[in-house]
C-alpha positions as CSV (number, residue, x, y, z in Angstrom):
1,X,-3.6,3.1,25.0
2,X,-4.1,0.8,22.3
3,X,-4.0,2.2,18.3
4,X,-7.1,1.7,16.6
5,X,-7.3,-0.3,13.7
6,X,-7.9,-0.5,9.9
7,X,-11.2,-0.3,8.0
8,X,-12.0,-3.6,5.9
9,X,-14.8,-2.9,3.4
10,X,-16.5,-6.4,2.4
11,X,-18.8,-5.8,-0.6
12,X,-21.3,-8.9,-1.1
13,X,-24.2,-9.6,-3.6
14,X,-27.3,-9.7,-1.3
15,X,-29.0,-11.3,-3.8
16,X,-27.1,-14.7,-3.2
17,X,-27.9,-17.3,-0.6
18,X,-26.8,-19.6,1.8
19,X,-23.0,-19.5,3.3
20,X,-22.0,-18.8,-0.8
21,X,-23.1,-15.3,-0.1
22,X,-20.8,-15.1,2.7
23,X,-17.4,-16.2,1.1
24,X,-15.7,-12.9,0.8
25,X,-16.6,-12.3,4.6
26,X,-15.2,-15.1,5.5
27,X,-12.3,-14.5,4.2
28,X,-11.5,-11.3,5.2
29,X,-12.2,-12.3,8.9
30,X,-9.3,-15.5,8.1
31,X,-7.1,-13.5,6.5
32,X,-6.5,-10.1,6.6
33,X,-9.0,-8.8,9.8
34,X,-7.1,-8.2,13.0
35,X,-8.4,-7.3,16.5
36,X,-9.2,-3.9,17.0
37,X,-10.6,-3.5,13.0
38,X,-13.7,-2.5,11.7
39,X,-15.3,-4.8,8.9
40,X,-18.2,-2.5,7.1
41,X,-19.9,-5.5,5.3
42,X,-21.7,-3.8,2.5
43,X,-24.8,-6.3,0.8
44,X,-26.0,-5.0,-2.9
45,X,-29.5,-6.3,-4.1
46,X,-28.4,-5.0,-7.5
47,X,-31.9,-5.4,-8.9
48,X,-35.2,-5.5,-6.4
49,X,-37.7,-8.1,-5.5
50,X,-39.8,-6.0,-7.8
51,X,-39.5,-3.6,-10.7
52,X,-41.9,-1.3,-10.1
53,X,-40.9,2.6,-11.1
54,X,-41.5,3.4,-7.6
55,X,-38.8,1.5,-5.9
56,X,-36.2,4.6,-5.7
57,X,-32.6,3.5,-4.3
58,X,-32.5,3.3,-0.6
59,X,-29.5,2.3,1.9
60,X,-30.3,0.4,4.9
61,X,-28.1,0.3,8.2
62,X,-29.5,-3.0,9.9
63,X,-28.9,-4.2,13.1
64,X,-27.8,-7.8,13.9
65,X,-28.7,-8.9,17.5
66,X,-31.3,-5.7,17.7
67,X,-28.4,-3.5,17.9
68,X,-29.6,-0.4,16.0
69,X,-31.6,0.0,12.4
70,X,-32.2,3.1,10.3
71,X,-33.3,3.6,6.8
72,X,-32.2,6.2,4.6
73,X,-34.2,7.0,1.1
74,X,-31.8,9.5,-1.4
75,X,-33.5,9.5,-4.4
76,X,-36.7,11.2,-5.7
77,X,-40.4,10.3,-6.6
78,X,-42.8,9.2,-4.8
79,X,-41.6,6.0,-1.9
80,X,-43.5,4.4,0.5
81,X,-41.2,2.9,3.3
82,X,-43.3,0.6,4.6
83,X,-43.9,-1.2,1.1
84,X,-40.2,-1.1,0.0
85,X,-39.0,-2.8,3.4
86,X,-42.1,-5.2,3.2
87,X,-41.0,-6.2,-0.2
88,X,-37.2,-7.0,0.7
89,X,-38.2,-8.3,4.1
90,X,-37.4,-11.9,2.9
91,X,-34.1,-10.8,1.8
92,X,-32.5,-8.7,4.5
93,X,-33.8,-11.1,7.0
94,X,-31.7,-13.6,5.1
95,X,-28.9,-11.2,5.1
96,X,-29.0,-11.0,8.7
97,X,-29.0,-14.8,9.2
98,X,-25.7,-15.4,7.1
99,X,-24.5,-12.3,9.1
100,X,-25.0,-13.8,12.6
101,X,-22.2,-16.3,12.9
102,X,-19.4,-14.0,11.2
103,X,-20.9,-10.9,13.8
104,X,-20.2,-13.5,17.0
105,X,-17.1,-14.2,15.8
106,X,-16.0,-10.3,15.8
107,X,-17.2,-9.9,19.2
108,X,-15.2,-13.1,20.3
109,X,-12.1,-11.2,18.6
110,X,-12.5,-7.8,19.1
111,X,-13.8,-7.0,16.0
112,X,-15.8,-3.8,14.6
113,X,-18.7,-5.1,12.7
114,X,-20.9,-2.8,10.6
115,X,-23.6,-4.1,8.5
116,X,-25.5,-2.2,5.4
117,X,-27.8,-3.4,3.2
118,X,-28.3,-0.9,-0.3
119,X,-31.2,-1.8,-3.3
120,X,-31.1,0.0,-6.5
121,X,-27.5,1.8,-6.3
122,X,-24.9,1.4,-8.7
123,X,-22.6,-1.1,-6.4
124,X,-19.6,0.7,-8.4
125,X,-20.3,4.1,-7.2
126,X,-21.4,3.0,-3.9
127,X,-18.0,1.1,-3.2
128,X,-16.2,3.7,-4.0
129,X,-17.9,6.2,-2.1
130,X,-18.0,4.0,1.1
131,X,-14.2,3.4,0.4
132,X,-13.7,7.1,0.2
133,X,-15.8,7.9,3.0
134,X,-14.5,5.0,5.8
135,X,-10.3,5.6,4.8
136,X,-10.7,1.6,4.3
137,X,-7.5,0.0,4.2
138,X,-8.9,-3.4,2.1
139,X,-11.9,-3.2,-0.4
140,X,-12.9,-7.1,-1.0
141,X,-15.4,-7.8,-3.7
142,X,-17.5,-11.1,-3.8
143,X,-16.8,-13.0,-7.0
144,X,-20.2,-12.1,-8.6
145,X,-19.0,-8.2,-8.3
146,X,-16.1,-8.8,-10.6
147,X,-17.2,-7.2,-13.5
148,X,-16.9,-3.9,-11.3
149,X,-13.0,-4.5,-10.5
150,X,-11.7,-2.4,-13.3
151,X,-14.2,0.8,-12.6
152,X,-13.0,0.4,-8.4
153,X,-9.4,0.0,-8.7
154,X,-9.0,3.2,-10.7
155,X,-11.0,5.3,-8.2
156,X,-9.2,3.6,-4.8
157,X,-6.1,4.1,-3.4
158,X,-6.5,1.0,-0.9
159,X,-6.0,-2.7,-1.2
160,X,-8.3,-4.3,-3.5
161,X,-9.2,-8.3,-3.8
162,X,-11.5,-9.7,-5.2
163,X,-12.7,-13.2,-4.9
164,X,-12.0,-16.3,-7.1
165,X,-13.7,-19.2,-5.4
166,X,-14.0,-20.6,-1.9
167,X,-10.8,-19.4,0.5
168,X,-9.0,-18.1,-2.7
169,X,-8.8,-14.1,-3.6
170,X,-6.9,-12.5,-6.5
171,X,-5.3,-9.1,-5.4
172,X,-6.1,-6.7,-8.6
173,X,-2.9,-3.9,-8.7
174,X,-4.0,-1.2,-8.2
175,X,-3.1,2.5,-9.8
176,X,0.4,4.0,-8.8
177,X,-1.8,5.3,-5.3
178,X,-5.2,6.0,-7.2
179,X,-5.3,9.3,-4.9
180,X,-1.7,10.2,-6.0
181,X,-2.6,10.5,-10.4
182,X,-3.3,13.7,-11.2
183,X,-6.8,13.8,-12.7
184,X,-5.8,14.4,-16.2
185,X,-3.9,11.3,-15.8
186,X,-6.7,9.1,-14.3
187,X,-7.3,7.3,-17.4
188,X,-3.8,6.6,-18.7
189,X,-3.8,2.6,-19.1
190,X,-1.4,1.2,-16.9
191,X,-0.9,-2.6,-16.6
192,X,-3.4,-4.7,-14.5
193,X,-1.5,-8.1,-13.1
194,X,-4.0,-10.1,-11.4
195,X,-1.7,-12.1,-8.6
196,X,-3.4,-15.2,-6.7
197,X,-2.0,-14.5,-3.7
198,X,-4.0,-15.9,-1.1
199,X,-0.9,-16.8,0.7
200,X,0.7,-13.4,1.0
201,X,-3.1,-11.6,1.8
202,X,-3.5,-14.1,4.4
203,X,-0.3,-12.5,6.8
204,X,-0.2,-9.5,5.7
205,X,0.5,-7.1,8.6
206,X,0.0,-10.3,11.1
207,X,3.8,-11.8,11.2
208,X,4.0,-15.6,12.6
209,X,6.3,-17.5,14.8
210,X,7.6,-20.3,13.7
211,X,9.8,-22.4,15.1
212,X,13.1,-24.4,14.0
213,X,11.9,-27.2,12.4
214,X,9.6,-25.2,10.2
215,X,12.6,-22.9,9.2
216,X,14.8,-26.1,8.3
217,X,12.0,-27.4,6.4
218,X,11.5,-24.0,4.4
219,X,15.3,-23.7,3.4
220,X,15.6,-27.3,3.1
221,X,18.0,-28.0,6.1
222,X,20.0,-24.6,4.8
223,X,20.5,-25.8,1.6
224,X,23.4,-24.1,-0.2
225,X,21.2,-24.1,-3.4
226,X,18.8,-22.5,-1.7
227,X,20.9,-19.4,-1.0
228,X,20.6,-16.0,-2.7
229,X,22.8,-13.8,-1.7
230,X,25.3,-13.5,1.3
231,X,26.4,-10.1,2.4
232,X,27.9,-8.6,5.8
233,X,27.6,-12.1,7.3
234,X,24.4,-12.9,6.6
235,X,22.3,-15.0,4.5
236,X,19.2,-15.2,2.2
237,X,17.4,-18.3,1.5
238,X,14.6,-18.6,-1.2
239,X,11.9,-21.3,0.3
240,X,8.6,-22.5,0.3
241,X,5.5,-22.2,2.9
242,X,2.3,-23.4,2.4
243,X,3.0,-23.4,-1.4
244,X,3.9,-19.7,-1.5
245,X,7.4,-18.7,-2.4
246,X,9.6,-16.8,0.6
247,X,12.7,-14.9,1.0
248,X,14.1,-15.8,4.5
249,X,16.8,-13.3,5.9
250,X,18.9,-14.7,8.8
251,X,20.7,-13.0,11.0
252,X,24.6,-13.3,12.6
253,X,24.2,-13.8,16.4
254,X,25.8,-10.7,17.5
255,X,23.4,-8.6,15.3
256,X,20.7,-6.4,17.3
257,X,19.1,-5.0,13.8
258,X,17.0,-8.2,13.8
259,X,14.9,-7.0,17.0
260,X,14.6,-3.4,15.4
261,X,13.5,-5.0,12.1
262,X,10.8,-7.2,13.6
263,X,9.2,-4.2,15.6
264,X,9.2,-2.0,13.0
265,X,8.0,-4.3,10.2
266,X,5.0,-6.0,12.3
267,X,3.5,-2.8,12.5
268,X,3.6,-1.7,9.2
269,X,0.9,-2.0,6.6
270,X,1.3,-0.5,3.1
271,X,0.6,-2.3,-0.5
272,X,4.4,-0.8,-1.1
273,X,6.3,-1.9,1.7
274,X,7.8,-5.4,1.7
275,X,5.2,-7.6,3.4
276,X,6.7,-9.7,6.7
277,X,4.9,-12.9,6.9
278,X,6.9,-14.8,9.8
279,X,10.0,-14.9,11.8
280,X,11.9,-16.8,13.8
281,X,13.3,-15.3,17.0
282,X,14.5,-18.6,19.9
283,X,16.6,-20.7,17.8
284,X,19.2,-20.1,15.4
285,X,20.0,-18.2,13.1
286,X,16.8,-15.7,14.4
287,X,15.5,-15.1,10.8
288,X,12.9,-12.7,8.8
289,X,10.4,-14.6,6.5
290,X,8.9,-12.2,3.2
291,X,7.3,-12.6,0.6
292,X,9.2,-13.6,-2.4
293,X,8.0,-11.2,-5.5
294,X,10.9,-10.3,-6.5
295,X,11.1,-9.1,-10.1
296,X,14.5,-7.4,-9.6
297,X,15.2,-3.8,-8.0
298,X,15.1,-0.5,-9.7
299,X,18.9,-0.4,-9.9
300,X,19.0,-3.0,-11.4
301,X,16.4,-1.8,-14.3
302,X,17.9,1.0,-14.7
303,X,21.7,-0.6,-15.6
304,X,20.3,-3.0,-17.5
305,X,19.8,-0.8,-21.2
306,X,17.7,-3.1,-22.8
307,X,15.3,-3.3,-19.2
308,X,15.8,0.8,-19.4
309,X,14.2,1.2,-22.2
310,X,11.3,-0.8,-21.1
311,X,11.0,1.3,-18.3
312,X,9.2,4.2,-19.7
313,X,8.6,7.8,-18.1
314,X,4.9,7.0,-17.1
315,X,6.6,4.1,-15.4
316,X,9.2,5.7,-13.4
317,X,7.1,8.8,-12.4
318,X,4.3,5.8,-10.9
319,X,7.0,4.2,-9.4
320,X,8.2,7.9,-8.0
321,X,4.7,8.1,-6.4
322,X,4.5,4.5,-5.3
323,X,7.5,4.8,-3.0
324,X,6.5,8.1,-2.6
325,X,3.7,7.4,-0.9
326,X,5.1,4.1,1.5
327,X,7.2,7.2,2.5
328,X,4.3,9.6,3.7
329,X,2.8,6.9,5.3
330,X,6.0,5.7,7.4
331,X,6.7,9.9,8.4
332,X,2.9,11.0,8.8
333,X,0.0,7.7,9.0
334,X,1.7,5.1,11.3
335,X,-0.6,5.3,14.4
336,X,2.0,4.3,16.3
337,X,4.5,7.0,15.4
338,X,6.9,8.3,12.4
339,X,9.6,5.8,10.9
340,X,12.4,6.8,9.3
341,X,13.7,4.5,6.6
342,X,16.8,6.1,6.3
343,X,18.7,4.5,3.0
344,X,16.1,5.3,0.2
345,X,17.3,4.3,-3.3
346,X,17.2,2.8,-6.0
347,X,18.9,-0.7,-5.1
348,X,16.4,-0.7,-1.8
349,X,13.2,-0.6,-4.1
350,X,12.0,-4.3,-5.8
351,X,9.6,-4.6,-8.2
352,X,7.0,-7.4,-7.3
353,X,5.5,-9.9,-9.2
354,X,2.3,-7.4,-10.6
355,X,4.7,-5.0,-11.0
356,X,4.7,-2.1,-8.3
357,X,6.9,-1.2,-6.3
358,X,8.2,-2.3,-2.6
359,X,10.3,-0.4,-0.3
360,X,12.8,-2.8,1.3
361,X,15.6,-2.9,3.6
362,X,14.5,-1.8,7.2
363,X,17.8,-2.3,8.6
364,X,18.7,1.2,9.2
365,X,15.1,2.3,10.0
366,X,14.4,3.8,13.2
367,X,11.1,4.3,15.1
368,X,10.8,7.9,16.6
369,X,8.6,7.5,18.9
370,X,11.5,5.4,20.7
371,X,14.5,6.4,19.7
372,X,14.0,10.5,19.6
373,X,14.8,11.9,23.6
374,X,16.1,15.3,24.5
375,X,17.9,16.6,27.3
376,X,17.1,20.1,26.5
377,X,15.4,22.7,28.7
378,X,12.3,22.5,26.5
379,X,12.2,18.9,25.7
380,X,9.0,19.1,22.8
381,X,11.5,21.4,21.1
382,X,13.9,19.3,20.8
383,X,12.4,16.3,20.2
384,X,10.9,17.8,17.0
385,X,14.2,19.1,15.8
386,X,15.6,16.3,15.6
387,X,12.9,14.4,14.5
388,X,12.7,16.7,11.3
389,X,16.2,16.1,11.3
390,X,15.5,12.1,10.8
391,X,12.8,12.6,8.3
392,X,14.4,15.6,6.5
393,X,17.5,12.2,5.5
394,X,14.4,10.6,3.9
395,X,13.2,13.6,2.0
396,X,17.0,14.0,0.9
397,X,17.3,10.6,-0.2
398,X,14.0,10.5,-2.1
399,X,15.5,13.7,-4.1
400,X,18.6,11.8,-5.0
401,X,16.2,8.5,-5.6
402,X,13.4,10.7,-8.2
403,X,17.5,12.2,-9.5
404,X,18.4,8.2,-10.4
405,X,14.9,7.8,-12.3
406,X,15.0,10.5,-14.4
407,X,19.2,10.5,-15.2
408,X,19.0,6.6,-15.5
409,X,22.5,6.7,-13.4
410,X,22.7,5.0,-9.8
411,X,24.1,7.8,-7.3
412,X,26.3,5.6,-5.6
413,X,28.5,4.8,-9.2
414,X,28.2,7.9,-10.3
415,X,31.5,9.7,-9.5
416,X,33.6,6.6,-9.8
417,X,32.9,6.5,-13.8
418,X,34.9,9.5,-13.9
419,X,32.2,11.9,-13.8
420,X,34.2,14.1,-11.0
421,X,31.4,14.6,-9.1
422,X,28.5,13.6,-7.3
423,X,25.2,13.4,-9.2
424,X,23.8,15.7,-6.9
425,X,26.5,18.1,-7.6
426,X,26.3,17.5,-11.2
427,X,22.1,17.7,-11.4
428,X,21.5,21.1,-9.3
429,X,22.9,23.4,-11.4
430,X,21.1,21.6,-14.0
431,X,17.7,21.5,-12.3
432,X,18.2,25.2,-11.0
433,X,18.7,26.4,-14.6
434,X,15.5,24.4,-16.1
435,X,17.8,22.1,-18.6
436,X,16.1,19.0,-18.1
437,X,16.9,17.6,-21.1
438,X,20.5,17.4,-20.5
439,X,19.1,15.2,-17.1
440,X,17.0,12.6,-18.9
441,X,18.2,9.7,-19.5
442,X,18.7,9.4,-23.1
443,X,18.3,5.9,-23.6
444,X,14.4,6.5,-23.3
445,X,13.5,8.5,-26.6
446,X,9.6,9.2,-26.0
447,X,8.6,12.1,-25.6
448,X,4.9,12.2,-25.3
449,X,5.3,12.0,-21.5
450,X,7.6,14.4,-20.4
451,X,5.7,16.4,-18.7
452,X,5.7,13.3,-15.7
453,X,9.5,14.1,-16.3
454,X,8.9,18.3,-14.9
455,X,7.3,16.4,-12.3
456,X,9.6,14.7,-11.1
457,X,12.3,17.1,-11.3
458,X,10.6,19.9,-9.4
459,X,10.4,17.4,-6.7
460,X,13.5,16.4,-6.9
461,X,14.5,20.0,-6.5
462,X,12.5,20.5,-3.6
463,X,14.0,17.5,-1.9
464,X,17.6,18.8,-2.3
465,X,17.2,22.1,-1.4
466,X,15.0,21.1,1.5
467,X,16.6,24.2,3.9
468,X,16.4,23.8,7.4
469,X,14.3,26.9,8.3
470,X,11.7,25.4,5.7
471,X,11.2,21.7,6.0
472,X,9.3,19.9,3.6
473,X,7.0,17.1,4.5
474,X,6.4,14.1,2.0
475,X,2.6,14.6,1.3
476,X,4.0,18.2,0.2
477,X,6.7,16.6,-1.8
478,X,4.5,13.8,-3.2
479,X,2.2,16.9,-4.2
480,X,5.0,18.3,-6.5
481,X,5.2,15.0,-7.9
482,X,2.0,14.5,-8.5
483,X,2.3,17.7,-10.4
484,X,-0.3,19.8,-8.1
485,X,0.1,23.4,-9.6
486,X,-0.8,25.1,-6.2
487,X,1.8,22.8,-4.1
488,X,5.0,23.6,-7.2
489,X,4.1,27.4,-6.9
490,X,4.1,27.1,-3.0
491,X,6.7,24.3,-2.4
492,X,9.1,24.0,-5.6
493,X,10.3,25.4,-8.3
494,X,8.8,25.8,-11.7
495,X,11.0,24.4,-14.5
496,X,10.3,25.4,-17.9
């Protein structure tokens, strides 16, 4: 049976015409629409053909090809159909025109079209709503909605872009998973990168083959300049393709990860999981191709003092809930299954170029769905044991990951520098006994924000003493760190 697709919201000024109304459809359906999705394209007359008192806000669901039409009035006062549709009549016919060609091609690709037509309602309210409403997985904004980026991207948690010109969107970061911020914490300014990145947009979630030549050309005939980093026999090559920087991963011969990889990460869509864009699998070396955004891992911030100090406590707690939340959506949204990542920390998460966070590494990551079989008399049962089993290694490793953001010290070093113990060892008596002040890491002095810190910690908590008659799931984990009284009282401990 084949998985359903995403939800692609396309928001359009009605008011425009000709094909320049039509450019952020376009490009959704070039870039970032897939068989199987539904586009919702949304138009906004954001004022009327005419200004009298009496024209109350009204959405319209219009048909293209005569497939269905209904009108819907919210509002009050006094509203006479007939006279509000005769008055736009011009409009939404035009509407409907542009529409025509873009609603072929989604029937040629097996493509979900919706169309909806609103007059007189706020387009930021309205997006957001329909966002909400819909679970969309992209919200694309036509270039004359701009203004209304800032007001969307804090009430969203999906993929937000917003056109620039013809074929060229900017991707706006969004919040730290806008449903993940607590509400006292919704308007906490957080920095806003605007990345073009029509490149990376375009294959996101659609990998492509390419063959030798194309590889040889991207790492300029394997250039030794080009390399990054070797490591257990492999190599990484920074390249180019199409003008957009990549990180090219190749593979030893003998190594079966590569296969694992390239199944897992072509099904995967999340803002905070590294983003495949290509591979190659019939010549040699058979090679990964991501996007290059690399602004250095966590790890890396964190031993670094002067980065450390840069890296603030509203910082680390968003990054907490960024990977947080590529976690929950791996264990409990993938349609086609749970995936286990299976080395969480701090050296597998990169910042990207706008600054959040990407879960990396998939080498070690297994799909469920395949790899879980029982022999046992009740086979169900035992699938799901030891499917807890896998997830409950995530759930651990996130505790020791939130452990590293808040001590400042990578788990892995930790007992070597003649601590005498593992940080785990060392921060449970600590965490069990409320002293969170002897946890934080003391090259971060602020203290306005340490209640993100309590957070954090509870979660961590929860993680570690995750007991096996009592597993925890990540949405009820990402609720502790979120800072959800109801889920601390029911799922972790309250530190003082």
């Amino acid at each position: 049976m084949e998985s359903q697709g995403d939800t692609v919201l396309v928001v359009v000024d009605a008011n425009r015409g000709g094909k320049g109304g039509m450019e952020a459809v376009n490009w959704a359906l070039k870039r970032i629409v897939r068989p199987r999705d539904t586009v919702i394209a949304l138009g906004v007359i954001l004022e009327s053909c005419s200004k009298k008192s009496s024209c109350f806000p009204f959405l319209m669901r219009i048909g293209i090809s005569g497939l269905w039409e209904r009108l819907d009035f919210p509002g009050q006062g006094e509203v006479d159909p007939e006279e509000l549709e005769l008055e736009i009549e011009k409009k939404r016919g035009q509407y409907q025109s542009n529409l025509q060609p873009y609603y072929r091609q989604c029937l040629k690709n097996e493509v979900k079209m919706e169309v909806k037509l609103a007059v007189g309602i706020c387009p930021t309210r309205l997006t957001v709503q329909e966002a909400q409403n819909s679970n969309v997985h992209w919200v694309v904004l036509d270039s004359h909605l701009k203004k209304y980026k800032e007001y969307i991207r804090q009430r969203i948690s999906s993929n937000l872009a917003v056109m620039k010109g013809k074929d060229t969107a900017i991707l706006v970061t969004l919040k730290a998973s806008g449903k993940d911020i607590p509400e006292e914490e919704s308007s906490a300014p957080l920095p806003v990168t605007e990345i073009p990145c029509s490149y990376p947009l375009s294959w996101r979630g659609s990998p492509r083959a390419i063959d030798q030549s194309e590889l040889e050309a991207i790492t300029n005939n394997f250039a030794d300049e080009n390399i990054i980093m070797e490591a257990n026999g492999m190599k990484y090559y920074h390249g180019m393709l199409q003008d957009a920087p990549v990180l090219v991963e190749c593979f030893i011969e003998t190594d079966e990860n590569f296969w694992s990889m390239l199944e897992i990460l072509s099904r995967v869509r999340h803002r905070n999981i590294l983003n495949i864009v290509g591979y190659l699998s019939t010549g040699a070396p058979k090679s990964l191709l991501y996007d290059n955004m690399c602004m250095g891992t966590v790890d890396l911030n964190l031993q670094c003092d002067n980065l450390a100090m840069d890296f603030g406590w509203k910082a680390r707690w968003c990054v907490a809930l960024e990977i947080g939340a590529s976690l929950r959506y791996l264990h409990e949204e993938c349609v086609d299954g749970p995936i286990v990542h299976l080395s969480v920390c701090s050296a597998h998460v990169l910042f990207s170029s706008g600054y959040s966070t990407m879960l990396v590494n998939f080498r070690t990551a297994k799909w469920l769905t395949d790899d879980v079989s029982s022999q046992d008399d009740s086979p169900a049962k035992g699938k799901n044991l030891e499917e807890d089993e896998h997830l409950s290694v995530d759930i651990h490793d996130y505790g020791i990951f939130l452990l590293e953001l808040i001590t400042g010290k990578r788990a892995p070093c930790f007992q070597a520098q003649g601590n005498g113990q593992k940080l785990v060892d060392w921060a449970i008596p600590l965490l069990q006994n409320g002293s969170i002040s002897q946890l934080m890491d003391p090259r971060l002095t602020e203290t306005c924000d340490t209640k993100v810190v309590q957070h954090m910690a509870n979660a961590a908590l929860c993680c570690l003493k995750n007991a096996k008659n009592r597993r925890h799931s990540m949405s009820e984990v990402l609720a502790v760190v979120r800072g959800d009284e109801l889920a601390v009282s029911k799922y972790g401990v309250l530190l003082n």
